[in-house]
N, C-alpha and C positions, 0 to 999 in steps of 0.2 A: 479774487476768490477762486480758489480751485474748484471745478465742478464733479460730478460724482461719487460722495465722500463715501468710502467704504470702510469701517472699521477693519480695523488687520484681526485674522484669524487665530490658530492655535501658537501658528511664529511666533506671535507678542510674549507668547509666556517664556521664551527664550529672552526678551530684552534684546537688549543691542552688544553684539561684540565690541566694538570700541570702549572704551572703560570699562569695560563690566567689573575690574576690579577694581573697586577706588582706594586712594592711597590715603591712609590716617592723617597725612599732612593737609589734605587739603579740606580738615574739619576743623573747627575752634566755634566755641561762643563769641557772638558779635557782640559786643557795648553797641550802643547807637551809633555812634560815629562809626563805629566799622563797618555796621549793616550798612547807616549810606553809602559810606564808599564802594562796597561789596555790590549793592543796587547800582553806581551810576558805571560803576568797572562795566559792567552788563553792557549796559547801557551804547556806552562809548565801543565795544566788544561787538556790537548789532546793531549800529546804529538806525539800518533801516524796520527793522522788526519792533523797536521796542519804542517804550517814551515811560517816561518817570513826570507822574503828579504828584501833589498833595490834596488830600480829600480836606485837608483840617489841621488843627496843632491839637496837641495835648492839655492838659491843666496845667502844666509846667513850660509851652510853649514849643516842642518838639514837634515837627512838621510827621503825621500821618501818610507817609509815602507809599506811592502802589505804583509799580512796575506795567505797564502792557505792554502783552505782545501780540499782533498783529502784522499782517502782511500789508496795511493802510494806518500806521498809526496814527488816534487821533479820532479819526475818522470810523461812524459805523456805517457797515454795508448791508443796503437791505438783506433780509432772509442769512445775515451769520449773525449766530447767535453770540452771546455776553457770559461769560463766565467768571465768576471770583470765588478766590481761596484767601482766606481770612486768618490769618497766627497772632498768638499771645495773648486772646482778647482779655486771660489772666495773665500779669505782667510774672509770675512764678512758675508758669506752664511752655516750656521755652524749646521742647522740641521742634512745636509745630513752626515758631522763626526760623529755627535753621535749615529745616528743609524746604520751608519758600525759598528761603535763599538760597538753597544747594538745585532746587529745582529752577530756580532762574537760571540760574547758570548752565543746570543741562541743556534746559531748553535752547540755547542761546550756543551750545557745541554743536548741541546734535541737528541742528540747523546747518550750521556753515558745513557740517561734516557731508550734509545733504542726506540726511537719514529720511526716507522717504514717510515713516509715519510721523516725523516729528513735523515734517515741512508740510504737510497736510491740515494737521492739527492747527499750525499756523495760519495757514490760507486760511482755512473754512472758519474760526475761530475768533475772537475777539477776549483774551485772556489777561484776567487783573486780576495783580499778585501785591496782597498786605500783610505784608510779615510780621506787624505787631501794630495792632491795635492798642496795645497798651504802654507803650514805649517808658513811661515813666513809673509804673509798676516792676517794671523790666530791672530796671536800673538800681531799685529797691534789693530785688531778689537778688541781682548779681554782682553787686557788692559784698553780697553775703557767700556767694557762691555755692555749686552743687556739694560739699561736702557738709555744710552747716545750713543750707536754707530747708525752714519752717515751713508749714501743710500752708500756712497761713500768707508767709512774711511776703511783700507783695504782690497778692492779688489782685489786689484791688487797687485802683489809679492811685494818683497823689494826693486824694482826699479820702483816700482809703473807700471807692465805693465801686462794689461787685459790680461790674461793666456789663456780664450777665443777667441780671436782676432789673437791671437800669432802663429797658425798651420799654414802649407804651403797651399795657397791658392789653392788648385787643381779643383774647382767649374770652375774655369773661363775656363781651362784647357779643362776639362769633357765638359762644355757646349759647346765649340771650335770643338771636335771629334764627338758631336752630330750630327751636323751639315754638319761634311766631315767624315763619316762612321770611326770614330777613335776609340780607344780602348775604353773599359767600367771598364775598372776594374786595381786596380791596378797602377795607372799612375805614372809616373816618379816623382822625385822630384825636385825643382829647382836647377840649381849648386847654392852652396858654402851656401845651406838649414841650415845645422848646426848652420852658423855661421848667423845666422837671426832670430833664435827663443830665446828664455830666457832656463835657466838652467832644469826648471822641467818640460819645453813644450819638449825637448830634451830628457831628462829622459822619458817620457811618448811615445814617437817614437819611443824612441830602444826597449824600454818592447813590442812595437806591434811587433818590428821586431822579435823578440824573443821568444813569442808565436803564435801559430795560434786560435787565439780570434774566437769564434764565434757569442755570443753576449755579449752586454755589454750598463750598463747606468751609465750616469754621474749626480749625484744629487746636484740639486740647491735650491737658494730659493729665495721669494720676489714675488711670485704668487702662484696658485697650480693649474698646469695646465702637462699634457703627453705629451711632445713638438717631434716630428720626423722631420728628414730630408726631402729636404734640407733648410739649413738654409737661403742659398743664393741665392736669385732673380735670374731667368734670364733674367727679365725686371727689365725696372722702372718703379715708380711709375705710374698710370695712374690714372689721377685728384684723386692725392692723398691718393687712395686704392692700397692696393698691393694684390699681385697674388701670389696662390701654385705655389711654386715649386717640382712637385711630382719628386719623385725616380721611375724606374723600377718595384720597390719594391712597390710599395706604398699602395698598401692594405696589402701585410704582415706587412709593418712598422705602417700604423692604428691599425690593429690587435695587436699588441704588445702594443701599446700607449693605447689599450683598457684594454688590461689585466691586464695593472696596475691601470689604470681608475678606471675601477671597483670591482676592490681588495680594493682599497682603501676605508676607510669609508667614503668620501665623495667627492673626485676630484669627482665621475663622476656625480653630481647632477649639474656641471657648472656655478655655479654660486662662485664664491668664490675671495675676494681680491677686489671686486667690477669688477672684467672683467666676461663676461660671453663667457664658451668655450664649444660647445655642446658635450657632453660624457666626458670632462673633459678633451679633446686631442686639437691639431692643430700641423699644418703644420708650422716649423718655418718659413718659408718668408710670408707665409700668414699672420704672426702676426707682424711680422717686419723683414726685411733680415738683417742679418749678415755676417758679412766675414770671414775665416781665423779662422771658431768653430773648435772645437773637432770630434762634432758628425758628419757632412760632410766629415771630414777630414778619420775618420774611414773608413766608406765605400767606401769612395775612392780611399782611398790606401790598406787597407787590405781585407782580407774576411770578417771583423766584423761589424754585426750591431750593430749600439748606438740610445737609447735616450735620451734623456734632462729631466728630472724628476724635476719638480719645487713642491716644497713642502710643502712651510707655505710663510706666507703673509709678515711675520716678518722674516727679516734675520735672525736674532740674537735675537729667543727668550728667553722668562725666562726660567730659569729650573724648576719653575712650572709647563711649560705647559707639557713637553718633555714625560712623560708617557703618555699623551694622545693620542700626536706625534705617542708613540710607536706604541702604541695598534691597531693606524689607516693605520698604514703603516708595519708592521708586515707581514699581509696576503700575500699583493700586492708583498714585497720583494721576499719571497720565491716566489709566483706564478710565476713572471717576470722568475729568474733564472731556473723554469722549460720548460717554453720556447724557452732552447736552446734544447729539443729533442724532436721539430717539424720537417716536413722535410723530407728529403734522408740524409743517410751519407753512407760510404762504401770504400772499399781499390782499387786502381787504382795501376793494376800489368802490368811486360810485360810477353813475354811469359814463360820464366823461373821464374815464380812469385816471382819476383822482384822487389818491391815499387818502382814508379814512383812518383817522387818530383814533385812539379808544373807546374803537371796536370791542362789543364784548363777545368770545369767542366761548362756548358752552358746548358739552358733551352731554349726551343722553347717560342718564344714570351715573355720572360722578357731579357733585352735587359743588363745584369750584372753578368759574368760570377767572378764564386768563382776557388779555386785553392788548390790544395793538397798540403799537408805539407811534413814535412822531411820524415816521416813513410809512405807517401802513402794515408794518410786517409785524405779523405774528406766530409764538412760539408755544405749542402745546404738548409735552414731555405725556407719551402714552404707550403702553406696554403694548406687544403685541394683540391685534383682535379687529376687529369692524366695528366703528362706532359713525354714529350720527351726531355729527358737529354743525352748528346755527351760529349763525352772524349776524349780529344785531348793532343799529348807533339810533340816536335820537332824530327822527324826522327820515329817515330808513325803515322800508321794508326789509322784514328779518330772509333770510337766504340759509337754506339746509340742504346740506349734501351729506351721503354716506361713501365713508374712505376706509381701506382698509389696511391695515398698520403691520409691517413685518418688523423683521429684529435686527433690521438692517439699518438703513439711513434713513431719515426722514422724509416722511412724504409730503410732495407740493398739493395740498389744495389752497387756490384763490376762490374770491369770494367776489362779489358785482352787487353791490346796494341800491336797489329802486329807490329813487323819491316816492313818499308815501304822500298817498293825497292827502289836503288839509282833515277833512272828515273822517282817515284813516289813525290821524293823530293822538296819543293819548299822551295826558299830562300826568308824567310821575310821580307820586307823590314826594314831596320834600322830605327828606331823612335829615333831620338832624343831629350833628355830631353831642355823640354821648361825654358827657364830661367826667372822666377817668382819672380821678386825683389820683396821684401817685402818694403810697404808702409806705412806713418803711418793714421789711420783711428781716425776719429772723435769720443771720450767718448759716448756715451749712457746710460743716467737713466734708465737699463734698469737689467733683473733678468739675464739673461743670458752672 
């Protein structure tokens, strides 16, 4: 791990002279088979940077493959942080695969090339790349091809079912604990969860349990707009306008839907697909609520933030346009993934400096506590300002220090947990997991 990470300055909006033009030849749509191939070429191409898993198969049996790259693959290193970029999770929404894949590939030049921000981003870094979550929707759609494929024709897996729609509903859950001082973070899941979602919605919940994610976006397409949580109303409609549903978060989560915004060459001028979206961002319930996303689903149950990345106007464009695609979403990609070393991070010991697992780490006046991983190390995404952050575990004295956050790299604060004496000890009350039968909801013509 590289030490002193500095994001690159005004330079970055120059890009990198080696490639800067790319050549039409080296765009096509993947079938599956060629994605693998295109992933292990990577692969075999960087050998020491990268490693190729599968989180899962499909409902058709197709292996869920994600790319990492890392300067230890394999292996996490305390204090770097987890990143994932998530494509296709509509199997008819097909831009966001081919630029994981064209961006694996950069990544994996502009490395050997020793491009100094890309070899940074590496070191300090821990990056998984899933080019299509819906690999058998995919194959629906691109037999049909970009000239004749429907708003419709697959979307949805091989049981035809919205992959978006399909997470544990915890919105309803979160909105319930608002209300009677209930937890914020982290919430339980419904009993008998497993057995309610589709195969690669399942697959994508054990991989969060699996790593500790700090950010992450899932790319779509059919508008070109920086979509943030939450997705789901806490009202309804009122004469037929709908309302933000902010997060806690909610200006770090703008801020984020900015910096892709404006990376981009033209999401943030707003106007685009015929909808007009100021800065090229919005609030999903403010656009329309949904139930049962992805990106709600994250920060509800994990430490990770997500966006919703809507990309081109056209599901399923030509591969004519796809370099132009590149060119314009190139910056924005890398930028996005340097925004997980915003923030505080730091190790949470007790007094024999001994990593403390899920830690829960709290900020004064944002109302979303995050939580320490297997190692001890925790990762808190926060805009610049002075906050007071507490460190708490069970059978631990809580520890509160105030830090103060620039717009730079992340600040180290550690934390040192007292044993609390017996008589100090309170018993938590027992939460039990709310049973969230899953429902079926009504189709929407809609990108997300």
């Amino acid at each position: 791990m590289l030490q002193g990470w500095t994001p690159p300055g005004l330079w970055a909006l120059l890009l990198w002279l080696p490639g800067l033009l790319a050549s039409a030849s080296d765009f096509k749509h993947h079938r599956y088979e060629e994605m693998v191939r295109a992933l292990f070429a990577v692969q075999n191409q960087c050998p020491y940077i990268t490693r190729i898993y599968s989180i899962g198969q499909s409902v058709e049996g197709r292996h869920l493959y994600v790319l990492e790259f890392s300067d230890n693959p394999g292996i996490h290193e305390a204090l770097e942080p987890e990143f994932k970029y998530v494509g296709n999770m509509h199997g008819n929404e097909v831009l966001g695969r081919e630029l994981l894949i064209k961006l694996s590939q950069f990544l994996c030049e502009e490395y050997q090339a020793r491009n100094q921000r890309i070899t940074r981003l590496i070191h300090d870094t821990r990056i998984h790349i899933l080019p299509s979550m819906n690999p058998d929707g995919y194959e629906v759609a691109a037999r049909q091809g970009p000239e004749f494929n429907g708003y419709l024709v697959g979307r949805g897996n091989a049981r035809e079912v919205d992959l978006n729609r399909n997470f544990p509903d915890l919105n309803a859950l979160m909105y319930y604990y608002e209300k009677n001082n209930g937890r914020n973070h982290h919430l339980p899941l419904p009993d008998n969860w497993e057995q309610q979602v589709e195969p690669e919605t399942l697959a994508v919940i054990k991989w969060m349990q699996s790593y500790n994610f700090v950010l992450s976006a899932n790319l779509h397409g059919g508008a070109v707009v920086a979509n943030y949580p939450f997705d789901k109303s806490r009202y309804p409609r009122i004469r037929g306008r709908t309302m933000n549903a902010d997060t806690p978060d909610d200006k770090l989560f703008r801020k984020l839907a900015r910096t892709y915004s404006y990376a981009h060459s033209w999401m943030h001028k707003g106007w685009n697909c015929g909808d007009f979206f100021d800065e090229g961002i919005t609030n999903g319930a403010s656009w329309y609520s949904l139930s049962k996303g992805m990106q709600d689903f994250n920060y509800l149950y994990s430490n990770c933030f997500e966006i919703t990345l809507e990309l081109s106007c056209n599901k399923f464009p030509p591969e004519s346009t796809l370099p132009r695609e590149w060119l314009a979403n190139r910056e924005a990609l890398v930028s996005y993934i340097e925004q997980v070393h915003h923030g505080i991070k730091g190790m949470v010991y007790d007094e024999n400096n001994n990593p403390i697992r899920k830690a829960e780490i709290s900020v004064a006046g944002i109302n979303h506590d995050v939580t320490s991983g297997v190692d001890g190390d925790y990762f808190r995404l926060l805009l610049p300002g002075t906050y007071t952050v507490t460190a708490s575990a069970p059978g631990y004295l809580p520890s509160t220090s105030t830090v103060t956050v620039g717009p730079a790299e992340a600040i180290q604060l550690h934390f040192y947990l007292k044993k609390a004496k017996k008589q100090n000890l309170k018993q938590k009350p027992h939460k039990s997991k709310r049973n969230l039968s899953s429902h079926k909801t009504s189709l929407k013509l809609s990108p997300r």
